[in-house]
N, C-alpha and C positions, 0 to 999 in steps of 0.2 A: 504494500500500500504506500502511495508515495507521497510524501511529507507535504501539504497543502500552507500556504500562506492566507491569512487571514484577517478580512478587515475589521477593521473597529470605530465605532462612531466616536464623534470627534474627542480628543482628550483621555481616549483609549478606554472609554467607560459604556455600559450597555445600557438598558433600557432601566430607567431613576438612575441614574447614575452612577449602576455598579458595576465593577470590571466584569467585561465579557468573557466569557467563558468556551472554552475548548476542550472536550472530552479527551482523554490519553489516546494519539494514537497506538498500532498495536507494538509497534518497537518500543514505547513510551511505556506502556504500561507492563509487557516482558523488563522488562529490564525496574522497573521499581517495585514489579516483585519479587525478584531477586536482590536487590539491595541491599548489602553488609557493610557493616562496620570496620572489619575482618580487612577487606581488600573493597575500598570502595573503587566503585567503575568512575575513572574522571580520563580525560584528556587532556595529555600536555602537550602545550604549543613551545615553542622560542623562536624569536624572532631577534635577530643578530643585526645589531645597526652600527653605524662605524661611529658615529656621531651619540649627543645626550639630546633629548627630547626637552621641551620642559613640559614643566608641571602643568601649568593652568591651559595651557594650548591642547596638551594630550589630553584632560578630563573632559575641555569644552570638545573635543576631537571626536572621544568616543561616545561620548552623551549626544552628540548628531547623530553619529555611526546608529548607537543603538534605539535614535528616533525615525531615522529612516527604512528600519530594519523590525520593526513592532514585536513581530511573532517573538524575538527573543528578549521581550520585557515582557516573562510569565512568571508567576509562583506558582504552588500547587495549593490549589481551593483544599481548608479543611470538609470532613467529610464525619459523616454519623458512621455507626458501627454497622448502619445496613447497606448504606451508597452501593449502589454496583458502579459507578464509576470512579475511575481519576479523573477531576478535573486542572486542567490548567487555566488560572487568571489571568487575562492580560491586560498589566499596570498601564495607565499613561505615561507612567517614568520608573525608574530605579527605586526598590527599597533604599536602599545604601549604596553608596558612592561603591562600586567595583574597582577601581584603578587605587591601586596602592604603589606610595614610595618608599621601599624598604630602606632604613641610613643604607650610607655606603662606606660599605665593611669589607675587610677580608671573608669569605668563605659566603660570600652573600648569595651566591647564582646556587653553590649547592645546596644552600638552606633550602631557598625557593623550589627548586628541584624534587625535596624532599618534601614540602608542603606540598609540591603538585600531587602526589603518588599517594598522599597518607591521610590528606583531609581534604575532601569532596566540599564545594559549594553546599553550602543550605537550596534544597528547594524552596524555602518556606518563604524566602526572600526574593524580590525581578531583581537583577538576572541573574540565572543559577551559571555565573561562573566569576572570574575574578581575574583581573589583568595586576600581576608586578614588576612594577618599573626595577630592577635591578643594576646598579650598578655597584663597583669596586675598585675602588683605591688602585692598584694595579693594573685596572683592563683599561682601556681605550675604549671607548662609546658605552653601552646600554646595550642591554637586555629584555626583550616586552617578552613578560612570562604568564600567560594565562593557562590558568587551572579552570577546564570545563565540569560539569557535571553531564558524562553521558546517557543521564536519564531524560534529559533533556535537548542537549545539542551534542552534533559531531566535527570530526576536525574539520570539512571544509566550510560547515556553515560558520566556525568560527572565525576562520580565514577569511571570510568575505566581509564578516564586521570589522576584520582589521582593517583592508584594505579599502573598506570606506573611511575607516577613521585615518588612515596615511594620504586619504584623498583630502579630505577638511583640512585635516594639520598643514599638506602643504600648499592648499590654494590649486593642487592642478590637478585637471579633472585628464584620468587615463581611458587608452581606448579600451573598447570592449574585449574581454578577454575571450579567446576564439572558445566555442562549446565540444565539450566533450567528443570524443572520437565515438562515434557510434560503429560498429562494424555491422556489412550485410549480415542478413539474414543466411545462415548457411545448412549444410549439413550438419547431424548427431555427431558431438564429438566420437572424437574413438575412445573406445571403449577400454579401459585400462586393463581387463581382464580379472577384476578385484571386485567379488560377490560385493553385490550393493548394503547387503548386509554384514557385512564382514567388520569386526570388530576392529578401529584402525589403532595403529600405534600410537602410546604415547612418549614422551620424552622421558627419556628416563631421568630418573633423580639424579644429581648430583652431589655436593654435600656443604649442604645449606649449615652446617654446624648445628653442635646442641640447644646455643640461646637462641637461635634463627628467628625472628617474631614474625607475627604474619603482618604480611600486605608486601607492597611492589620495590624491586629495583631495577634503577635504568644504567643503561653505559650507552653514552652515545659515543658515533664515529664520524669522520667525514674520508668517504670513496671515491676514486673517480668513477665516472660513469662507464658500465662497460659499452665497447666499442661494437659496433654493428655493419658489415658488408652494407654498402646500398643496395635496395632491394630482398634485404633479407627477410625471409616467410614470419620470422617472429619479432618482440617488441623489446623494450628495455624490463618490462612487467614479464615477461615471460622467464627474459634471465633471471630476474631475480625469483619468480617460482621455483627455476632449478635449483637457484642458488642454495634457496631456504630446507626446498627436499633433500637437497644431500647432506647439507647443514647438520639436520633433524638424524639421517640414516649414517651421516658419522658419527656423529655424537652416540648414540642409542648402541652401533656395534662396540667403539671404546667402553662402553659400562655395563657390556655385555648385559643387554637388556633383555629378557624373555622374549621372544616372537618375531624379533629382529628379521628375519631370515623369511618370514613368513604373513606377517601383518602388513595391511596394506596402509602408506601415509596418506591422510584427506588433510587440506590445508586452507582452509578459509580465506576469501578474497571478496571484500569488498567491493563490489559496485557501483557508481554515482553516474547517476547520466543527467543530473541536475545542468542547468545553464548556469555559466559561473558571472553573469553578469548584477548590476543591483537588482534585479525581480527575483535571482536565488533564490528558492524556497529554503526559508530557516529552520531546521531542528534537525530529526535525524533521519536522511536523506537516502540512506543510499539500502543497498539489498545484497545478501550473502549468498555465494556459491561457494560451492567445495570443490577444487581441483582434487582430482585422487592418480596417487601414483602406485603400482603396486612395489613389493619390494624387491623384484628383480628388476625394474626400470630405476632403481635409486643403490643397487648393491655397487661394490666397489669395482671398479674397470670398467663402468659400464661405459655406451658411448653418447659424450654430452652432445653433440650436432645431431644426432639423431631422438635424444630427449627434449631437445626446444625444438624441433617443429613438433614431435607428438603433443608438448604442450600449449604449444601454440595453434594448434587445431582443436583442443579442449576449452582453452580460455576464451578464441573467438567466437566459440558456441554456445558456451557458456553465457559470457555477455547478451549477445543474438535473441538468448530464449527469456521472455518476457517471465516475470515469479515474482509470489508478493515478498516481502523484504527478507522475513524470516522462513520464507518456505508456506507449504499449505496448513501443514500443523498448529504455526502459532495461533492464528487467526480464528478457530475455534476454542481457544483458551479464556479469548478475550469477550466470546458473547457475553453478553450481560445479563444472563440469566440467574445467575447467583450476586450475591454478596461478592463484591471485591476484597472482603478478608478470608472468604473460604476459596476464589477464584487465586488467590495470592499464597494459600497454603496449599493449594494442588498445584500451581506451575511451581514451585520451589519444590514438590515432592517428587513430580515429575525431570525436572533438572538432577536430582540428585540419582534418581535411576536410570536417568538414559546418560550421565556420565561417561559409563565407559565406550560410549559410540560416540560423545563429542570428538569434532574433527581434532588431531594432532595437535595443528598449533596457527595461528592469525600469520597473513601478510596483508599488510594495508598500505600499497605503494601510493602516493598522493599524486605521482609523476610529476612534472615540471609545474614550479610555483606559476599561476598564469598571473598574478599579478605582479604591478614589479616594487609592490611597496617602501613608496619612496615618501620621507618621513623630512622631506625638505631638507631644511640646514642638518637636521640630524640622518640624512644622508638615506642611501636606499639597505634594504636589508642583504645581509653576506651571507647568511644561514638561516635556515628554518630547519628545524627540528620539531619532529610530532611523534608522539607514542600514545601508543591504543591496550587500554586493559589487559592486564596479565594472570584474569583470573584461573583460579583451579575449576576443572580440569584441566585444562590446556595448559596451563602456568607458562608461558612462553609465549611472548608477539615479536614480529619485526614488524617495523613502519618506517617506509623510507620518504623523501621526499629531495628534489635536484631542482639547486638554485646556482646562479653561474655556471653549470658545465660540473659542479662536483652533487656526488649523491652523499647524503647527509641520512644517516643510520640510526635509527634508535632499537635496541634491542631492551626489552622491557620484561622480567621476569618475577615469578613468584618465590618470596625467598625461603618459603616452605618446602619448595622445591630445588633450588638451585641457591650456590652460594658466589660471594663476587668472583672467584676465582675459576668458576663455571661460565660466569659472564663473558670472562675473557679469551676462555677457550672455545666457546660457541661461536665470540668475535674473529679471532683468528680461523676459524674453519669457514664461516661467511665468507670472509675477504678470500680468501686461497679457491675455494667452488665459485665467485662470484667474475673472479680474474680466469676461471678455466671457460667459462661462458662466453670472452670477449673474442673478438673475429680473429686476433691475431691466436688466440688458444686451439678453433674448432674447427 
């Protein structure tokens, strides 16, 4: 179902004057009833500027941004113990000012970092998320570090509030950013050989230590992009599916995982066909496929040039075939035929039993930043970095996104499952598969 933008009478208020109302859609509402404390679901952005912003131009910047942009000045409507709905309210402004200036300290970007990961935006407040200005004594320019809440929005709709707030800030308005690649209609991918039912593998543990607490760690990288023959059958998204499948199938053989040998990997990829222009439809946008590899197409020797075009005939068909976000299943979860307190203890019971069939593990490629946010005197952005939830089951995401000509890595994991020194070996096996993908390797 795909994420609708919504008007509001004037001042953002409905009929006497009370904020209008938006029932959860079904990603909206999967996803807050799932919501823990444990490992909250949030999205981090960073946006790397060469230059410092100031203060009162960036708050007046993103208070346009976020008045041009409605749908994401919501809370969540309280509700009685019978409601079968989640509602969303949409404010005519801001609970609370979202833009914060953290002093500028040593070790300030990691703090923020670690606020993204550990403590989720209030729904209870417009807007469920929060931009921090960071900077540090020792860095050159600023850091804009927003922490989403993705029960509510995802990285690109946040992206598109930036880039109207770098459009205000700097007085000049940019061209439209070109829309989504859509691919023809085609053939049934091929077929991986891997029962649909087939139980797929997961990551195996690493060793998270004995005090390991719950919730997320990040290690971010910056890659070059790999390189691609002209004319070549597949994309920069398709290298990087290979990249992550082999990633996943070395990792798993070194810790001699159960099933290795035998379990097929399924791998989650993100969809957005949204227009990335100001109409963007804001929230959560986009719709999940499962690339599946079995595990003789990801064992050791195998041959990569003949693994990107088979995956690149899966992902374009993939894409092609029209599916509501979560698949057919969600969407009868969310009739509203019961209470939303018993509808919210049956999709959390159900999550916990169908577990061992969640796919492996997320890649969420953003591809090429299309905007070129330029933040004026404070210059245009060198890096963008986004990470997408690391919950368990899957305990493991990559989300890449390429600005300049370099690709920008975030590997985001659960430290229930993996410890930092895990991180950096999973990093080192991405870049080494990600470099055998490039034309000069295949």
């Amino acid at each position: 179902m795909a994420t609708t933008q919504h008007r509001r009478a004037p001042g953002g208020d409905g009929p006497a004057g009370q904020p209008s109302r938006v029932p959860f859609p079904v990603v909206d509402e999967v996803a807050r009833h799932c919501a823990q404390d444990a490992e909250p679901s949030t999205v981090h952005i960073e946006i790397h500027l060469p230059g410092r912003v100031d203060e009162e131009r960036l708050r007046s910047a993103f208070a346009a941004a976020l008045a041009r942009h409605p749908r994401a000045l919501m809370r969540e409507r309280p509700r009685g113990p019978w409601a079968r709905r989640y509602e969303w309210e949409l404010t005519g402004g801001p609970d609370t000012d979202p833009v914060s200036f953290p002093p500028c300290a040593p070790g300030a970007l990691e703090r923020a970092r670690a606020g993204a990961l550990d403590r989720a935006p209030a729904l209870t407040a417009s807007p469920p998320l929060r931009l921090d200005v960071v900077r540090e004594p020792d860095r050159e320019g600023c850091v804009l570090l927003f922490t989403v809440h993705h029960t509510a929005l995802d990285g690109p709709a946040c992206l598109r509030l930036a880039a109207t707030a770098a459009e205000v800030y700097s007085g000049s308005p940019v061209p439209p950013p070109p829309a989504p690649a859509r691919p023809a209609a085609g053939p049934p991918p091929r077929q991986s050989r891997a029962p649909a039912l087939a139980r797929p593998a997961r990551v195996a543990p690493g060793s998270p230590g004995p005090a390991a607490v719950p919730g997320n760690a990040l290690l971010l990288a910056e890659l070059p992009v790999p390189r691609r023959e002209s004319g070549a059958p597949y994309t920069v998204n398709d290298q990087l599916m290979v990249a992550t499948a082999l990633t996943v199938a070395d990792w798993n053989r070194s810790q001699g995982a159960p099933g290795t040998d035998r379990r097929p990997l399924r791998i989650t990829m993100p969809v957005d066909d949204r227009p990335r222009g100001p109409g963007m439809p804001i929230g959560n946008g986009t719709r999940l496929v499962e690339v599946c590899f079995t595990a003789a197409e990801v064992a050791a020797g195998m041959d990569v040039a003949a693994l990107l075009r088979t995956t690149a005939e899966r992902t374009r068909a993939l894409k092609a075939q029209p599916r509501p976000q979560l698949g057919y299943g969600a969407g009868l979860l969310t009739v509203p035929l019961l209470p939303v307190a018993v509808r919210a203890a049956l999709t959390r019971g159900l999550r916990v039993a169908a577990g061992p069939w969640t796919s492996t593990t997320l890649l969420s490629n953003i591809g090429r930043i299309p905007y070129p946010l330029d933040f004026g005197d404070a210059g245009r952005a060198t890096a963008v970095w986004f990470s997408a939830p690391a919950r368990m089951p899957r305990g493991l995401t990559f989300t890449t996104a390429s600005t300049g000509g370099r690709l920008h890595l975030s590997l985001r994991w659960s430290r229930t499952l993996l410890g930092e020194r895990d991180g950096v070996r999973l990093l080192d096996l991405f870049t080494r598969h990600l470099a055998a993908t490039s034309s000069e390797a295949v």
